[in-house]
KOLLOBA-445168 format. One record per residue (C-alpha): residue in one letter; x, y, z. Coordinates in nm, 2 decimals. Each point is the difference from the previous one (the first is absolute). Example, Ala and Ser with C-alpha at 12.3 -4.5 7.8 and 13.67 -1.06 7.14 Angstrom:
2
A,1.23,-0.45,0.78
S,0.14,0.34,-0.07
This chain:
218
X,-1.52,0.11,-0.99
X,0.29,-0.18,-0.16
X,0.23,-0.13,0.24
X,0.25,-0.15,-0.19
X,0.14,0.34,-0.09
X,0.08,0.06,0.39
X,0.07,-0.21,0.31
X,-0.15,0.08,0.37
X,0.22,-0.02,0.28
X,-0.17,0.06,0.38
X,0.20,-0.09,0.33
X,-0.23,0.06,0.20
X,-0.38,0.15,0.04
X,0.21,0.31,0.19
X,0.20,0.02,-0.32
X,-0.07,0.14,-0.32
X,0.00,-0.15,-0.35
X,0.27,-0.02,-0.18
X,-0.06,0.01,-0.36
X,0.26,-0.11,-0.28
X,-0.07,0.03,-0.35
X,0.14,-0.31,-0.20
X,0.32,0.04,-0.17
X,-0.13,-0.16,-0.33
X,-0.24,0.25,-0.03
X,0.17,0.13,-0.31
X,-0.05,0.40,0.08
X,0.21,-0.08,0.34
X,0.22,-0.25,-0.20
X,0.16,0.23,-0.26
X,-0.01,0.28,0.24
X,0.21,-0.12,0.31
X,0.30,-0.04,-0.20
X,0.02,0.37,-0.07
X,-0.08,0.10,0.31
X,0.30,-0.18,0.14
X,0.22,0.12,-0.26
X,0.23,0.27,0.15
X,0.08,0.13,-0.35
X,-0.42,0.10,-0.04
X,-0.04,0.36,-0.13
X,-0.24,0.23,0.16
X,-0.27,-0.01,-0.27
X,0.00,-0.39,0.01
X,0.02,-0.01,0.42
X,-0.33,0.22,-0.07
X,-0.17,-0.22,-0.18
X,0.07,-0.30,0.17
X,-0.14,0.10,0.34
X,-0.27,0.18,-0.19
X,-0.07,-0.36,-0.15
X,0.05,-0.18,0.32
X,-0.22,0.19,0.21
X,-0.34,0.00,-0.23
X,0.02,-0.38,0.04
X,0.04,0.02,0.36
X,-0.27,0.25,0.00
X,-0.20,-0.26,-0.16
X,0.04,-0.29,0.19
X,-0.03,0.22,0.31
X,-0.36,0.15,-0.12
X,-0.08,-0.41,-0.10
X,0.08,-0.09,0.35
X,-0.17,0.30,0.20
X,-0.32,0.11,-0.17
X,-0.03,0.31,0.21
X,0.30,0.15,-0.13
X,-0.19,0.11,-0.29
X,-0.29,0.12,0.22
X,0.14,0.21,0.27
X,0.17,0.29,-0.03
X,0.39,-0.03,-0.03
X,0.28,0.14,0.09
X,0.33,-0.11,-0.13
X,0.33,0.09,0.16
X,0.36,-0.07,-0.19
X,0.31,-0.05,0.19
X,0.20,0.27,-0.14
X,0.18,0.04,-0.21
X,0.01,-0.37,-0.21
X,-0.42,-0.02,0.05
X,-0.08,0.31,-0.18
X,-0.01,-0.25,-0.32
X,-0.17,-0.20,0.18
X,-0.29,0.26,0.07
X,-0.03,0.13,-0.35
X,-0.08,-0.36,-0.11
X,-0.24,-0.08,0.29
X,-0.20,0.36,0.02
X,-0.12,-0.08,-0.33
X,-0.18,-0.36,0.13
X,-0.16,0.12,0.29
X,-0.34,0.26,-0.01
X,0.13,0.36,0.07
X,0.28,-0.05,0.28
X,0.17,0.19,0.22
X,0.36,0.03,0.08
X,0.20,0.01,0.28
X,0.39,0.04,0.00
X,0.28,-0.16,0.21
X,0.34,-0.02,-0.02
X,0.24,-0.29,0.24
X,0.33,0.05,0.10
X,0.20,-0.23,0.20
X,0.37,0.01,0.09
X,0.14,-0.36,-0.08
X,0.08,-0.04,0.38
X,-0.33,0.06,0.09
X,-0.29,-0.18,-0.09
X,-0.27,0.20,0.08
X,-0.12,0.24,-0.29
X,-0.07,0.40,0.08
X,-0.30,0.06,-0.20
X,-0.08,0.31,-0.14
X,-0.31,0.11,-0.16
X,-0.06,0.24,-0.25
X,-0.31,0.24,-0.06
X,-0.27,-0.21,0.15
X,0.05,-0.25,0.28
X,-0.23,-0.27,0.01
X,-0.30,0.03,0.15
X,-0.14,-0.29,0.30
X,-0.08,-0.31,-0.14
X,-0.38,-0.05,0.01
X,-0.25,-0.14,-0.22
X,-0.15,0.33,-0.13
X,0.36,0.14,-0.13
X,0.02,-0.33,-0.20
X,0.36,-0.23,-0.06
X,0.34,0.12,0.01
X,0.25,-0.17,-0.27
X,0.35,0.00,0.09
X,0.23,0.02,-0.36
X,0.38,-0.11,0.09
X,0.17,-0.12,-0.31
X,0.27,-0.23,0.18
X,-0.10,-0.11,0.35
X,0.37,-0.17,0.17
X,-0.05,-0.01,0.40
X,-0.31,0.17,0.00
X,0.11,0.24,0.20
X,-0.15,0.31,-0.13
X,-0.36,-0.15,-0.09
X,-0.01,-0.13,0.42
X,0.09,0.40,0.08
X,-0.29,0.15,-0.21
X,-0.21,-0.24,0.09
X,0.08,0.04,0.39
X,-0.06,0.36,-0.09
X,-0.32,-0.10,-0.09
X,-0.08,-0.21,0.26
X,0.03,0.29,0.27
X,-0.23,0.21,-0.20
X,-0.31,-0.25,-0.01
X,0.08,-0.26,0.24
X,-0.06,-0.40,-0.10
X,-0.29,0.06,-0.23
X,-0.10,-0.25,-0.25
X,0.25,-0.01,-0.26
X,0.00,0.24,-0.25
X,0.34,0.01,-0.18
X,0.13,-0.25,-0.30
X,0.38,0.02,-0.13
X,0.10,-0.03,-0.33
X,0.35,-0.06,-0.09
X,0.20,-0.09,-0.33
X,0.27,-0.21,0.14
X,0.02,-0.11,0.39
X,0.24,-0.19,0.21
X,-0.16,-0.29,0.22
X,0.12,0.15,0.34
X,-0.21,0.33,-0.13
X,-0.28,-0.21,-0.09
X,-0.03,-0.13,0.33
X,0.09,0.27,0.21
X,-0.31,0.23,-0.16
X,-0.22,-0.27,-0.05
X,-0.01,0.03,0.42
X,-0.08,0.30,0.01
X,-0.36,0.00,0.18
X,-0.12,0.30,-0.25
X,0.12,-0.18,-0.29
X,-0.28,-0.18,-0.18
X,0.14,-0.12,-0.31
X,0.38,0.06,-0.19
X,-0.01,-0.11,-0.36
X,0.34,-0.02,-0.16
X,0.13,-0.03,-0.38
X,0.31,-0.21,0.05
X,0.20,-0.17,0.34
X,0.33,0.10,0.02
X,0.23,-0.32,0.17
X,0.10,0.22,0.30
X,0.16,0.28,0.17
X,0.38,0.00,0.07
X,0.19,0.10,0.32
X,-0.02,0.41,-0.14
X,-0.40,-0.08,0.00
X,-0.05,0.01,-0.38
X,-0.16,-0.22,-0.21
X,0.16,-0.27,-0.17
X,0.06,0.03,-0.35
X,0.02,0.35,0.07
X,-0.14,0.21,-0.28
X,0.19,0.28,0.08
X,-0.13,0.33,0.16
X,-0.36,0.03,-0.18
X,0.01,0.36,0.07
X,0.26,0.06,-0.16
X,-0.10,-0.22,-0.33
X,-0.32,0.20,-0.01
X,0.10,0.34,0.08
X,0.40,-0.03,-0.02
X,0.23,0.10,0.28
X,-0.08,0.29,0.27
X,0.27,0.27,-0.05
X,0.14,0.12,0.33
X,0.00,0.34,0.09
């Protein structure tokens, strides 16, 4: 395993891993700068977390064997994940999907959760390793909601969920590296930190909308 193309950060033996990929790795290196961009059309915004993810993936599978030995089910954080998904069902042997959208008012922090088609099923052993997809993670707000979700369906098993995220804040980082289901979250980039509206800082802009352009009200 080459470490020098990630760095391992642990709090605690109650805490999971936190992995960061190192920004001189040069995929990461020429890619951050257009995912920041504000300006970055849809087609490129496709590619870049397309790009991003598949070396998470990688360094994810380096760091957990099992990941490409159990079954798998990964689960995008609608809607700026679903790019996320297409480049990470590809790397894992014949997953599953489940869907899940967050929405939080900005006075609120906790996340409603809804799922769509298929809700997760417990988390045990036989039903392999759920893999959270969130493109941006800020507060981490949404992430500790699913995952609490979760955690009333199966109870504390053993850990059987890893997060992958393209760019993430360090008060997310910590916040769902706490999480007792949490084993492992490996991230592309670290964002410098959240500001007082709870988003990341620099601010990409709304990834949803760079993917997928604005919603049109009704």
């Amino acid at each position: 395993m080459d470490t020098s193309t990630f760095s391992v950060e642990k709090n605690s033996e109650n805490h999971a891993s936190i992995v960061t990929l190192s920004p001189s790795i040069s995929t990461i290196k020429s890619l951050l700068p257009v995912f920041l961009d504000r300006s970055t059309d849809e087609a490129s915004m496709h590619d870049v977390v397309g790009s991003m993810t598949v070396e998470v993936v990688r360094v994810a599978k380096e760091r957990n064997e099992q990941l490409g030995k159990v079954p798998v089910t990964l689960v995008p954080i609608l809607r700026g994940a679903l790019p996320m998904y297409v480049a990470a069902s590809g790397l894992f042997e014949s997953p599953s999907c489940g869907l899940v959208r967050g929405i939080r008012a900005k006075e609120n922090t906790d996340a409603q959760i809804e799922w769509l088609g298929r809700r997760p099923y417990p988390l045990i052993p036989q039903h392999g390793h759920i893999v959270l997809l969130d493109t941006v993670i800020a507060t981490g707000g949404t992430i500790l909601s699913i995952c609490n979700e979760l955690l009333g369906l199966s109870g504390p098993r053993e850990r059987y969920i890893t997060v992958l995220s393209c760019y993430v804040s360090p008060i997310g980082l910590r916040a769902v590296a706490e999480h007792p289901l949490i084993r492992e979250v490996v991230v592309a980039a670290r964002a410098e930190s959240v500001d007082e509206n709870g988003y990341v800082v620099p601010y990409p802009g709304d990834v949803g909308d760079k993917l997928f352009g604005k919603a049109v009200s009704s």
